[in-house]
N, C-alpha and C positions, 0 to 999 in steps of 0.2 A: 967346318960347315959342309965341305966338299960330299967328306966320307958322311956323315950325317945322308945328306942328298942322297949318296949311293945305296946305303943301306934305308931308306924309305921306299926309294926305286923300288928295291929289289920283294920288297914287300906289298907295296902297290901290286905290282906284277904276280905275285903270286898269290894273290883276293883274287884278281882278274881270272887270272886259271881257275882257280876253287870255284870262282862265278859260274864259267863259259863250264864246267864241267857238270856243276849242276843242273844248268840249266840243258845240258844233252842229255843228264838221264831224263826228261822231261819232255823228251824227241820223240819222234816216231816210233808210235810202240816199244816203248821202251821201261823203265824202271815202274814200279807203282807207289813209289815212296811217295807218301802223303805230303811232303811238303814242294813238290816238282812239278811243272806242269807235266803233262799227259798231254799227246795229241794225237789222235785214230783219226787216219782218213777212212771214208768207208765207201767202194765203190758199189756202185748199182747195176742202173740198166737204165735204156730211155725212160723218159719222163712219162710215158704214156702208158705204161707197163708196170707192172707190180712190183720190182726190185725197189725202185724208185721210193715210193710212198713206205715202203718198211725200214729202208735204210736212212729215209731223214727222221723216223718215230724213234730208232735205236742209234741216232746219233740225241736224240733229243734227251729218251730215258737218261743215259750215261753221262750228258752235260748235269743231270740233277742228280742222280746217284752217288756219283763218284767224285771226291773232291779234286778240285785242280783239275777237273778234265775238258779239253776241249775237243769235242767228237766235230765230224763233218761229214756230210753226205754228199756223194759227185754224181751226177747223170753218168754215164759212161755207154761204150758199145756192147756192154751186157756179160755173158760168162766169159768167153774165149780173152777177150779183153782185159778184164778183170784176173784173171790169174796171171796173163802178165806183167801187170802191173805189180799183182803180188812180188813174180819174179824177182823185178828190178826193182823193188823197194819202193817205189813211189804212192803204194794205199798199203795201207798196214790190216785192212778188211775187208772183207767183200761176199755179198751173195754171189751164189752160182750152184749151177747142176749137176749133182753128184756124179754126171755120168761125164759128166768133162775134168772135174776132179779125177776121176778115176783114170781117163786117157792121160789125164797130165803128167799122175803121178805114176802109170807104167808106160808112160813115149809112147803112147798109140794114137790113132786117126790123128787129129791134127795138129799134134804134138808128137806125131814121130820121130823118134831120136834126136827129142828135146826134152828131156824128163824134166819134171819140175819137182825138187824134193824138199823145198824150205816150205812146205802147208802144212797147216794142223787147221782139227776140226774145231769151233765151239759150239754147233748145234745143227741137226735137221732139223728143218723147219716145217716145210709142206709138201702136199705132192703136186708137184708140175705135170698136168693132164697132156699126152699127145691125142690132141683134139686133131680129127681130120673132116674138116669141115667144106660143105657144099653148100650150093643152092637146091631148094627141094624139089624145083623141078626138072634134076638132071638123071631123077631114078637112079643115082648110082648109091646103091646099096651096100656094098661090099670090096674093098681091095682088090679081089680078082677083078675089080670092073674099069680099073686103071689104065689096064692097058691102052694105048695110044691117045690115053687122054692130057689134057696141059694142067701141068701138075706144079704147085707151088709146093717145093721141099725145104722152105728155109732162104735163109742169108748164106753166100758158099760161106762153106767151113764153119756152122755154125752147130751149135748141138742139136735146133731144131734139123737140122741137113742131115744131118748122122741118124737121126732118130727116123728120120722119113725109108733113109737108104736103109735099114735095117729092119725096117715093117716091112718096107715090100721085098726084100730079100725072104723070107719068112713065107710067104706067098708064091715067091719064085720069079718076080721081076726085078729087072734092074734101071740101070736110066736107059738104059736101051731099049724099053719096052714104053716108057712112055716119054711124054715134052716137058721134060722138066724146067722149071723155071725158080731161078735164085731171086729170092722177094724175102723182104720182112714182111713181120705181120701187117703193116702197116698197109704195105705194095700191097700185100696180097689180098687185105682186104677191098682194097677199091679194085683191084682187079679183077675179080670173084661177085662184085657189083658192077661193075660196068663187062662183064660175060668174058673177060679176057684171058679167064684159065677157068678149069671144071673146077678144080679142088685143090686146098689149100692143107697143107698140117702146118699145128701152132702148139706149140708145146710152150705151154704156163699155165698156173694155176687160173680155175674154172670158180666160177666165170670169169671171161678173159676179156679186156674192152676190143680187142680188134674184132671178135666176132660178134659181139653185143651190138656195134656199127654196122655189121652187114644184116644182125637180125631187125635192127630197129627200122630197117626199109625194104626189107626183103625177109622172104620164110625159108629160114636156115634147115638144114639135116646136117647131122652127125655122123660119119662111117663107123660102125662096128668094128670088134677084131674078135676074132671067132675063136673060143676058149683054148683048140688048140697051138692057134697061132701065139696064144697070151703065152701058154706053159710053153711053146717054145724059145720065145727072146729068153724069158726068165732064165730058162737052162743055158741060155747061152749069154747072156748080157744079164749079170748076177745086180746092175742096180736098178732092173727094171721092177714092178710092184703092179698086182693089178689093184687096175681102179675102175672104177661105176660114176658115171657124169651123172648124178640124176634128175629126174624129169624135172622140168621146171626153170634148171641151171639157164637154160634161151629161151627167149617167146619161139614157141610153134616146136619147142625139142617136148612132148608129150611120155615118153617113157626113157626109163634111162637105159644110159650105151658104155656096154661095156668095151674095154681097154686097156691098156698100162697107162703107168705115168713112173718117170724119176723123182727124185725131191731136191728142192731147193735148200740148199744149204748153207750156212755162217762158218767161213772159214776166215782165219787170220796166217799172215805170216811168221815165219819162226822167231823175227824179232821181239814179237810181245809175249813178256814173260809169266811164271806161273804166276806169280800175284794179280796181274792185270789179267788175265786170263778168267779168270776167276772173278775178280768185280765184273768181269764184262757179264759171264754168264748168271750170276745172280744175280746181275741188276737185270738184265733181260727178264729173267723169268720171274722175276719179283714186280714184273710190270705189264703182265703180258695184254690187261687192259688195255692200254698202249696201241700196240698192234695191232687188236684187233678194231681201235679207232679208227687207225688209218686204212686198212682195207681190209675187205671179208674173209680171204686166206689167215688172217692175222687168229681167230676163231680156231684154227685147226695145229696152232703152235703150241708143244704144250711137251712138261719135262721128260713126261712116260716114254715120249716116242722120239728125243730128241738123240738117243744114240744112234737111231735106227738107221741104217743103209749109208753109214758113213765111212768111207771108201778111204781115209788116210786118220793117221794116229789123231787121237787128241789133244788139243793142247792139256798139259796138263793138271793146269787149276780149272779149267774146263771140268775133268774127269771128277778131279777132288770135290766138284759142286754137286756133279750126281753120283758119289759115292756116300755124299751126308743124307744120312737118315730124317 
């Protein structure tokens, strides 16, 4: 009876294992064997901002595409945030700015000599407009008009920050030229309505609600960048892209303004493998109704242009989805 006991034991125990090991391929981004759970955390960005509303539509497609999956979408503090989470495993997804993918993944700005090398792409998605936004009646026309004015660049170290410090570098100022001040979009909108800075930059896809809040009670302008300033980031800052805000995009924005913008992109950590790589991205783009329910960027998501300006490898059932005819 003893030995009986023992050897039951010893078999009990090893179901248990077969169990618990099943049930980790079924981990964080991890196996796509149809009979295992799946669970993708997907990080965003505040709730008030577009990351948000794309990343609960693309945890929602993939809860119905893919069997066994259980997707989730987190508010979070936006790109810089978001890739390190990637880092340290803790979302296995996440939106973010190609142009901070790209610091990440060569240690620059605010990731120097912190490389981050476990990213791959699954899609661009949109272009994220560097909107540099005023009140209209502050006549300022043009970036050379900056100087000594109080200037909203961003949350520090944010990619809107980076993006500001490198338009006006392009022009030839720096924060020594004018008052800068470290604001989200959020800050900088009521700040920008209650006169507390001349000008704001907001880098996110157009239309953006923090500015749509300051048009809807006050008559918004848009700063230009002036064709050569455009060709020059691009020669020098390879994921910048020109873009055209056009008329209409704000109450009282009357023609459009031209400028760059980066793109927002669908990256995952190196944990999710080709199989799951691959449902992610075909069920994506086999839904892309979807996205553009949840916000109006979602319209501009589309397979043609989804390799474009993507600044680290891709994952590669990723590849294998736009390599099918």
């Amino acid at each position: 009876m003893k030995l009986f006991s023992k050897k039951a034991l010893v078999v009990v125990s090893m179901c248990i294992a077969t169990a618990i090991g099943v049930a980790g391929c079924g981990g964080s981004g991890g196996s796509s064997d149809s009979g295992a759970k799946k669970f993708v955390n997907i990080a965003t960005g505040g709730t008030a901002g577009t990351y948000y509303p794309l990343g609960g539509a693309i945890a929602e497609i993939l809860n119905k595409a893919i069997p066994n999956m259980n997707a989730s979408a987190q508010s979070t503090g936006a790109t810089v945030a978001n890739i390190n989470m990637l880092k340290d495993g803790s979302v296995d997804m996440a939106i973010v700015q190609n142009d901070i993918v790209y610091y990440a993944a060569n240690g620059l700005e605010m990731f120097k000599d912190k490389k981050v090398t476990n990213l791959r792409g699954i899609a661009s998605l949109y272009p994220e407009t560097v909107q540099i936004v005023t009140l209209a009646g502050s006549n300022i026309t043009s970036v050379d008009q900056l100087r000594g004015k109080r200037v909203a660049v961003g949350a520090a170290g944010s990619g809107a920050e980076a993006n500001a410090r490198q338009i006006l570098e392009a022009y030839g100022l720096t924060y020594n030229d004018i008052n800068p001040q470290y604001l989200s979009f959020g800050e900088a909108a009521s700040a920008l309505k209650d006169n507390n800075i001349d000008v704001a930059f907001v880098t996110a896809g157009a239309p953006t609600a923090a500015i749509q809040d300051i048009a809807a009670s006050n008559k918004v302008a848009l700063v230009p960048l002036a064709g050569d300033k455009v060709d020059q980031l691009i020669q020098k800052y390879p994921y910048y892209a020109k873009q055209t805000i056009p008329a209409g995009t704000y109450a009282g924005i009357d023609n459009p303004i031209d400028g760059v913008a980066v793109k927002a992109v669908l990256v995952v950590s190196d944990k999710v493998d080709d199989s799951l790589g691959y449902e992610i991205t075909k069920s994506i783009f086999s839904n892309l109704d979807r996205l553009t329910a949840a916000h109006a960027v979602g319209k501009l998501i589309q397979k043609a242009t989804a390799t474009e300006a993507m600044p680290i490898p891709l994952n590669p059932g990723a590849e294998k989805f736009y390599n099918e005819k």
